[in-house]
C-alpha positions, 0 to 999 in steps of 0.5 A, spaced: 452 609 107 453 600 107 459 598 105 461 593 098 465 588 099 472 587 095 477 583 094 483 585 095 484 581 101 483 575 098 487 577 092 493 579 097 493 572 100 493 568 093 498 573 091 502 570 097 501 563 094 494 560 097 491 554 093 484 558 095 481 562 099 475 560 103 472 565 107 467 563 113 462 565 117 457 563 122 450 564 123 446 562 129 451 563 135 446 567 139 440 563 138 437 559 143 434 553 138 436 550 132 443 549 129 449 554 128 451 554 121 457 556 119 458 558 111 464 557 107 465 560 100 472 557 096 475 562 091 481 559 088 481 566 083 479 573 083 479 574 076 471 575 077 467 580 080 463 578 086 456 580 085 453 586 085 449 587 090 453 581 095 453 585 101 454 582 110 447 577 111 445 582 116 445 588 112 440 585 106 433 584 106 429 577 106 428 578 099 435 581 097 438 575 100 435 570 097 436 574 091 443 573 090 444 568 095 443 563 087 448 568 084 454 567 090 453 559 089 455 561 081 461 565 082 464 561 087 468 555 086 465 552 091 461 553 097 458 549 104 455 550 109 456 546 116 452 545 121 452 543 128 446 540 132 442 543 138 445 537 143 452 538 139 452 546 142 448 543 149 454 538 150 461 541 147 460 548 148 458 553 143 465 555 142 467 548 140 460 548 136 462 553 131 468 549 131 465 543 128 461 546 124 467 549 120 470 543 120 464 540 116 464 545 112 471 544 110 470 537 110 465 538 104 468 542 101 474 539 100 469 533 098 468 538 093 475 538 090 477 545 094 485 545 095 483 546 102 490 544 105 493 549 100 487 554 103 488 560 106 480 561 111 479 568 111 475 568 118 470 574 120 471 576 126 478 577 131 477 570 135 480 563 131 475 558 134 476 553 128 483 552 129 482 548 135 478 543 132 482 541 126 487 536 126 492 539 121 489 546 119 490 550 113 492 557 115 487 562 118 487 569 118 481 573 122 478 579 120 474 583 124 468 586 119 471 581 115 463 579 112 462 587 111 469 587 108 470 581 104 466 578 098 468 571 099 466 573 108 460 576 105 458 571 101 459 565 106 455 569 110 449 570 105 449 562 104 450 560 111 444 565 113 439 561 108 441 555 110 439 556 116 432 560 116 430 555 111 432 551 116 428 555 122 422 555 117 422 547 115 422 546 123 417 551 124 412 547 121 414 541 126 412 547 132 409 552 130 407 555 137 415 558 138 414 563 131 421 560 128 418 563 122 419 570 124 425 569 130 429 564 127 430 561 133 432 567 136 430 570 144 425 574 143 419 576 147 414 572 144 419 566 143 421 565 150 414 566 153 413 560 148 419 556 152 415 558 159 408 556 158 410 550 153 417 547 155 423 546 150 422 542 144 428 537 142 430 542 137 432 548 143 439 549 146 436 546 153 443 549 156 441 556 154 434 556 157 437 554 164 440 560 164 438 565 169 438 570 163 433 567 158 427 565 162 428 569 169 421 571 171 418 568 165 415 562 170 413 566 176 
C-alpha cells in the first residue's frame, strides 16, 4: 500500500519555533543530460491539508503528476525550483551541483518573501549536501524517505520532477535523436546507443559519458 505524506514533522518543527518549513528534494542526480533540479516547498503554517492525492514524484503517473502538481503550488506558501547546469555538475561535481541548485532554490524563495533564515529545510535523504554551499545556513534536518513521508518533501519533489521533464521535453525538441521525451535524460539503452553513434550534445554531462560504465562496449 503507497504511503500518504503527513505533516507531523513539519508540524513538530514549527511548534519547535521555525519561521517556515521548506521541504526539499532533488530531481535529475543520476541523469547523464540536462539539469539537476532541486525542489523547495515553504509552508509557514499547517492549518491546511496537503493535497489529497500528493504523494513522492516517483510514485505518481505523468498524469497524476501533473495534476496535482498546480494544487501543491496553491497550497503552498511558496515554492522554487533551482537548477544547475550540465557544465555546472561537469565542473564542480555533482554533489557541489545539488548544492548550488538548492542554493538557488532558496535564494528565490527568499525573493518570494519566505523567512528562510528563520526556516527549518526538511532535507530528503540521510546526506546534508546543501549546508556546504550556503553561507549562513538556516538549519537543516535529513530525513531518509522524507519525499514518501512529508507532504512539504513530497511536494517539492512533485514540483522539481515537472520542471524538469518539461525541461527534457523543451530540449528534446532541439535533439531529438536521444529520445528525452521518453528517458528525460536518463541512461537507457536507447539513450546511450544514441551518445555512441552521435556524440554528446551541449546538453549532456561529458564528464559521466567518459566514464567507463556508460559507454563501455558501445563504441567497439
Amino acid at each position: 500500500m503507497t504511503a500518504t505524506p503527513t505533516l507531523d514533522i513539519e508540524r513538530s518543527l514549527l511548534a519547535e519555533g521555525a519561521s517556515a518549513v521548506i521541504g526539499v528534494d532533488e530531481v535529475g542526480r543520476g541523469a547523464i543530460a540536462g539539469v539537476v533540479a532541486v525542489g523547495a516547498c515553504a509552508l509557514l503554517t499547517v492549518t491546511d491539508a496537503p493535497p489529497e492525492r500528493l504523494r513522492d514524484s516517483k510514485l505518481l503517473s505523468p498524469a497524476r503528476r501533473a495534476e496535482v502538481e498546480p494544487q501543491v503550488r496553491a497550497w503552498a506558501a511558496a515554492v522554487a525550483v533551482g537548477e544547475a547546469e550540465p557544465a555546472e555538475i561537469d565542473e564542480l561535481g555533482i554533489v557541489a551541483a545539488l548544492g548550488l541548485a538548492g542554493r538557488r532554490a532558496l535564494i528565490a524563495l527568499h525573493e518570494a518573501g519566505v523567512p528562510v533564515a528563520g526556516a527549518t529545510v526538511l532535507l530528503d535523504g540521510s546526506h546534508d549536501w546543501l549546508t556546504p554551499a550556503l553561507s549562513l545556513p538556516p538549519r537543516i534536518v535529513t530525513r531518509v524517505k522524507g519525499d514518501r513521508d512529508c507532504a512539504s518533501v513530497a511536494g517539492a519533489s512533485v514540483v522539481a520532477k515537472q520542471h524538469r521533464d518539461a525541461l527534457m521535453v523543451a530540449d528534446h525538441e532541439l535533439w531529438p535523436v536521444y529520445g528525452w521525451a521518453g528517458n528525460k535524460g536518463y541512461g537507457s539503452p536507447e539513450h546511450l546507443a544514441a551518445v555512441a553513434a552521435h556524440g554528446a550534445s551541449p546538453r549532456h554531462r561529458v564528464t559521466w559519458l567518459r566514464g567507463p560504465t556508460l559507454l563501455d562496449g558501445l563504441d567497439s
